[in-house]
C-alpha positions, -999 to 999 in steps of 0.1 A, spaced: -424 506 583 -424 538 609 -441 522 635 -422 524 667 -428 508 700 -435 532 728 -406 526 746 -380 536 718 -404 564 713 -393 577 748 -361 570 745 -358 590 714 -376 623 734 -348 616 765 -319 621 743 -335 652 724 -343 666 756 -306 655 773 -289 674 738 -310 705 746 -299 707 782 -335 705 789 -351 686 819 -363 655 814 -404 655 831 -424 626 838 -451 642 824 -439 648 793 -436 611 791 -467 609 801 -482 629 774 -463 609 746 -476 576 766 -511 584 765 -509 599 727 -496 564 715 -521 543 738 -555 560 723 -538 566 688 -555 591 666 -555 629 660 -571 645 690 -571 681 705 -550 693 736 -579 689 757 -588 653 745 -546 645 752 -553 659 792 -580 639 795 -561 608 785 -531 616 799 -551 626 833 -566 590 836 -532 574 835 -511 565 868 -496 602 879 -512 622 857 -539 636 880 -511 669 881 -510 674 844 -526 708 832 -531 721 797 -507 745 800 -481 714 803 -501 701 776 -496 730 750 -461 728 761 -452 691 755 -471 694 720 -446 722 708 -418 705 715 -428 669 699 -440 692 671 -404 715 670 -389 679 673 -409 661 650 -424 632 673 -462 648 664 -477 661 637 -504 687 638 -534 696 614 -548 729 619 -585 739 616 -583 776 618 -600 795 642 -606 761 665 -574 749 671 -547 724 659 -554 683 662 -526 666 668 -505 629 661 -480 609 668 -453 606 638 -451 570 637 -468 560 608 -455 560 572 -462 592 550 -498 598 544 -526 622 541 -558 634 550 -596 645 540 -611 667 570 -650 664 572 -657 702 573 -691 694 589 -683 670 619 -648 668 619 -639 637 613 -600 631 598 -598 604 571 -565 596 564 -548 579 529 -523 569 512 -517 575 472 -487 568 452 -501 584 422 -507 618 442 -468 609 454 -454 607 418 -471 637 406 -455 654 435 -423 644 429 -425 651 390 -437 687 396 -412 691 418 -387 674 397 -395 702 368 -392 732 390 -361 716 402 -375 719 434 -358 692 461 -389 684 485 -380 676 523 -412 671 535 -447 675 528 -484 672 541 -516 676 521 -552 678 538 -585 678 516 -614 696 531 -647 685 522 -676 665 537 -676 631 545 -700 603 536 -722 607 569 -724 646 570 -735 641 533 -763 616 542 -776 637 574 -775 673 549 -796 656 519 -826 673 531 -814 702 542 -810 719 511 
C-alpha cells in the first residue's frame, strides 16, 4: 500500500528540497499539510483556502500556492488532472495506481481501479515492445447525477 503518514510525507519534500540546494519554507509544508488533511483533488484556490485556515497560514498567497504545486508535481508528491481552459485539480500521490471518470457537467472526479484495463495495458505495450514507466487515464463523460438533472432537458 502507498499510503504514507504525513509526517514521512514531509520528510521526503525536506530531503528533495536539501538535494536541490533549495530553501526549506514553512509554507510549503503547509501546503502539503493541508492537501493531506482535506484529501481529494481540489483547485489551487480550494488548497489556499485550506492551507489559509491552518495555524500560520494567514501569509500564504496563491502565487506560493502555484509554486509549491510545481514542485510536488516536478517531484512527484502530487498529481494533477487538467480540465483545459479551467485549470488543473490537483492530489496527493499517496494512493496506489488508479484512475479517473471526470463528470463533464459538474465536475465531479470519480476515481477506480481495474486490473483488466491494467493487463490490456501492459499487453499492448508488451506487443509494441513498449516498456511503460508511468501512466494515467481519465474518462470524460457525465456522471449519474448530471444525467438525472439533464433527462428533461433534451
Amino acid at each position: 500500500m502507498k499510503e504514507r503518514s504525513i509526517d514521512s510525507l514531509i520528510s521526503r519534500l525536506r530531503i528533495r528540497v536539501k538535494e536541490q540546494n533549495l530553501k526549506n519554507t514553512s509554507q510549503r509544508e503547509l501546503i502539503m499539510a493541508a492537501m493531506y488533511k482535506h484529501k481529494g483533488h481540489f483547485t489551487p484556490e480550494e488548497i489556499l483556502a485550506f492551507a489559509q485556515k491552518e495555524e500560520g497560514g494567514k501569509n500564504i498567497g496563491i502565487a506560493t500556492v502555484y509554486r509549491a504545486l510545481n514542485f510536488f508535481e516536478k517531484e512527484g508528491f502530487v498529481v494533477s488532472i487538467s480540465f483545459g481552459a479551467d485549470g488543473k485539480k490537483y492530489e496527493l500521490n499517496i494512493k496506489e495506481h488508479h484512475d479517473h471518470m471526470i463528470c463533464t457537467e459538474c465536475g465531479k472526479i470519480i476515481e477506480f481501479e481495474s486490473d483488466e484495463i491494467e493487463k490490456l495495458q501492459e499487453a499492448e505495450a508488451a506487443k509494441k515492445d513498449f516498456v511503460i514507466k508511468d501512466h494515467a487515464m481519465q474518462i470524460y463523460g457525465i456522471c449519474k447525477d448530471c444525467q438525472k438533472t439533464n433527462k428533461g432537458k433534451n
